[in-house]
C-alpha positions as CSV (number, residue, x, y, z in Angstrom):
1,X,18.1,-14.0,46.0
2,X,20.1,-12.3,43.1
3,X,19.9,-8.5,42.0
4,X,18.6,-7.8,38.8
5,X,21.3,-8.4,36.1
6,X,23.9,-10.4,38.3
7,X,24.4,-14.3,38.5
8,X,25.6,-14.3,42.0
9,X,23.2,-15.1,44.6
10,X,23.7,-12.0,47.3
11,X,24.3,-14.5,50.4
12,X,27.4,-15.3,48.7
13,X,28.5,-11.4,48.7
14,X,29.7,-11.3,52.7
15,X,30.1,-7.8,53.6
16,X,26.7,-7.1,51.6
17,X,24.9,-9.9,52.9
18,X,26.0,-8.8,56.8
19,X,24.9,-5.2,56.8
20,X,21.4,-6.1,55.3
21,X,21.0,-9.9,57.0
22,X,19.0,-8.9,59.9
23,X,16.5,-6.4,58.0
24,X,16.2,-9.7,55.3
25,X,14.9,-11.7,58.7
26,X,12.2,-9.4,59.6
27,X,8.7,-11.1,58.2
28,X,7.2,-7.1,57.1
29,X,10.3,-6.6,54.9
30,X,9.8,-10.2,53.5
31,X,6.0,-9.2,52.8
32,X,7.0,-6.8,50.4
33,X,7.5,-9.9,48.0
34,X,3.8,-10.1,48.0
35,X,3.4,-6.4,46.7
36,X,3.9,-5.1,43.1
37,X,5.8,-2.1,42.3
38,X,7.1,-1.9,39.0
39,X,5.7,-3.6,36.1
40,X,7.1,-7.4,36.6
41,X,8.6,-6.6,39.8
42,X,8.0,-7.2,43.5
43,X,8.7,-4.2,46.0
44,X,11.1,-6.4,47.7
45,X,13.0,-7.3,44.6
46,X,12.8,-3.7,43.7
47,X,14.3,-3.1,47.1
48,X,16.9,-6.0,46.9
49,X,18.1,-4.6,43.9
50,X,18.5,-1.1,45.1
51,X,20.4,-2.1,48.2
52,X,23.2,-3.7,46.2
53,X,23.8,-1.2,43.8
54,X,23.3,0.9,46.0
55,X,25.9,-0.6,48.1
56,X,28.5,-1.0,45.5
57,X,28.4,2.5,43.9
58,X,28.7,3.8,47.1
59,X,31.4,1.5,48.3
60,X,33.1,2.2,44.6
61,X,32.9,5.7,45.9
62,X,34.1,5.2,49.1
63,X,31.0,6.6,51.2
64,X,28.8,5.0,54.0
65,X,28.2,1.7,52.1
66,X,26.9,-0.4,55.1
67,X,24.4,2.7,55.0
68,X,23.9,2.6,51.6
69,X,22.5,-1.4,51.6
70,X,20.7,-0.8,54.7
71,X,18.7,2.4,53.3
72,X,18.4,0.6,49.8
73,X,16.4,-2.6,51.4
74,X,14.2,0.0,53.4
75,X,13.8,2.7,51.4
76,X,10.2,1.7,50.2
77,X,9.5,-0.2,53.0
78,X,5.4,0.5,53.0
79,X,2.4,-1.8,52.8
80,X,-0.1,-0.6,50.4
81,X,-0.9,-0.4,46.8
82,X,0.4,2.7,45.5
83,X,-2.1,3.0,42.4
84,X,-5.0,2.7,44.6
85,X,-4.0,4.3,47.8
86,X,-5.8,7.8,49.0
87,X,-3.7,10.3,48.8
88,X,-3.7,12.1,52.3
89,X,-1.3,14.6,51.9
90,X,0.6,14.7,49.6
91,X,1.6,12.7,46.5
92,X,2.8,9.0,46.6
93,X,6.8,10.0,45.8
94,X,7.0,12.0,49.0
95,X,4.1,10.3,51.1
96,X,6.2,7.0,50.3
97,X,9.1,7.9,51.8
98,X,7.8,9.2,55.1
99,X,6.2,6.2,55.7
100,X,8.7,4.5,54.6
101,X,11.1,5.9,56.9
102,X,8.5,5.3,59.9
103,X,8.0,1.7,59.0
104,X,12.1,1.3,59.2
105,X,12.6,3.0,62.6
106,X,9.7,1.4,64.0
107,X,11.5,-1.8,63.1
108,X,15.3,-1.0,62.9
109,X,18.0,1.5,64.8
110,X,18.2,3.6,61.8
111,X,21.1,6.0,61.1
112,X,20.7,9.6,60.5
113,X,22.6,9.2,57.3
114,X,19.9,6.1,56.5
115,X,16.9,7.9,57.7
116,X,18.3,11.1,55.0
117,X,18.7,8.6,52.0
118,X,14.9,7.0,53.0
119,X,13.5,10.2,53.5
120,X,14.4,11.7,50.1
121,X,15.4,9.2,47.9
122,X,13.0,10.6,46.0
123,X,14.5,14.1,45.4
124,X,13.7,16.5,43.7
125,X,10.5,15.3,43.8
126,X,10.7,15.3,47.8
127,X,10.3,19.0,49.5
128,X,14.3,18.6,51.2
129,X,16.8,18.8,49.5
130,X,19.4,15.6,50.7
131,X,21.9,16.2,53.3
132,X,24.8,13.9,52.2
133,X,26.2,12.2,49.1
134,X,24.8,8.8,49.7
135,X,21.7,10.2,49.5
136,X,22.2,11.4,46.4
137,X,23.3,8.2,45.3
138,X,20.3,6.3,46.2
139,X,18.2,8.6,44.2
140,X,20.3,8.0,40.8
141,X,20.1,4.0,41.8
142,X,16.4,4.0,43.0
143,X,15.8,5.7,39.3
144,X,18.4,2.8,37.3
145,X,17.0,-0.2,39.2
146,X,13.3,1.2,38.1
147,X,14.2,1.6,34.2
148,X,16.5,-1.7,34.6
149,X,13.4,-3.6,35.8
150,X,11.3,-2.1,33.2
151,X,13.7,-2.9,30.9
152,X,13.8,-6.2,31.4
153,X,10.1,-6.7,31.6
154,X,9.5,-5.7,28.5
155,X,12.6,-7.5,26.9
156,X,10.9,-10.9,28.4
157,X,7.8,-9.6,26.6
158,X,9.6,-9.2,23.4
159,X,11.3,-12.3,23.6
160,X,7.8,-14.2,24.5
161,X,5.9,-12.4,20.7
162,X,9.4,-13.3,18.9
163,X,9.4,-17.0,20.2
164,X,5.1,-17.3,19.6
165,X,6.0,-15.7,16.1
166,X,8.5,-18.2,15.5
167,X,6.5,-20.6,16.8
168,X,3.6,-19.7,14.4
169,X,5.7,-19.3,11.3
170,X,6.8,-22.7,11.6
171,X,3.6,-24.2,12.3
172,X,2.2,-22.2,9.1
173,X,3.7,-24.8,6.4
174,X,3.1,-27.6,8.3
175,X,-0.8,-27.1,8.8
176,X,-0.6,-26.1,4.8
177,X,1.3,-29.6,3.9
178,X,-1.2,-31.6,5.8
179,X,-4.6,-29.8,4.6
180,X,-3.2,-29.9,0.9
């Protein structure tokens, strides 16, 4: 299990790896492997990547960073497709995150802190305005790991039509030398 952009498998990041280990051994949060989010990218990786960065900006910042992974790996912690689902309520950004926080403290003792930075780590799009820095943290690094995973996407994309017309220029004399 690596974040997006690092080499490192996350196990092999201690302190990281023991405040998120348990919430990595529940089957639901595992599920979300079987659930696109972004374009290319699984909910859970989505999730995964969120928790460490989330984790190390806020431990570079010296706030709540067992928090910070906790609240990164559960902050989309819900079950459906978002393109498809009936809107209840309200939109997806702020329906997300209050089932979300409901699927976490159904399964976890969450925090107050973690329950703020679930609960409107989609702010300002979210009708509360966050209560504590690390919740405004996980809204800047919920928004990065989403272009960064869209980014890469589409630089695997551009790699695959530069290889195929690589591929295909090279092929071109070849098919002309034998027909000729």
């Amino acid at each position: 299990m690596k974040a997006i952009f690092t080499r490192n498998d996350i196990s092999e990041n201690g302190e990281f790896y023991s405040y998120i280990y348990d919430i990595l051994e529940c089957k639901d949060v595992l599920e979300l492997a079987n659930h696109a989010h972004h374009i290319g990218t699984s909910r859970f990786q989505h999730s995964l990547n969120v928790s460490y960065y989330n984790y190390r900006l806020c431990k570079f910042l010296h706030l709540n960073a067992r928090s910070a992974a906790r609240a990164g790996l559960l902050h989309d912690l819900f079950f459906y497709d978002r393109k498809t689902h009936e809107k209840i309520q309200n939109r997806h950004p702020a329906e997300h995150a209050n089932i979300a926080l409901y699927n976490a403290s159904m399964r976890f003792a969450i925090t107050e802190l973690e329950g703020d930075m679930i609960l409107n780590h989609m702010w300002p799009l979210t009708p509360h305005l966050p209560r504590h820095a690390e919740t405004y943290v996980i809204t800047v690094v919920d928004k990065l790991c989403a272009s960064a995973e869209l980014s890469a996407y589409f630089m695997r994309k551009l790699a695959k039509i530069k290889v195929h017309k690589q591929l295909t220029a090279n092929a071109v004399p070849a098919v002309r030398e034998r027909c000729e």
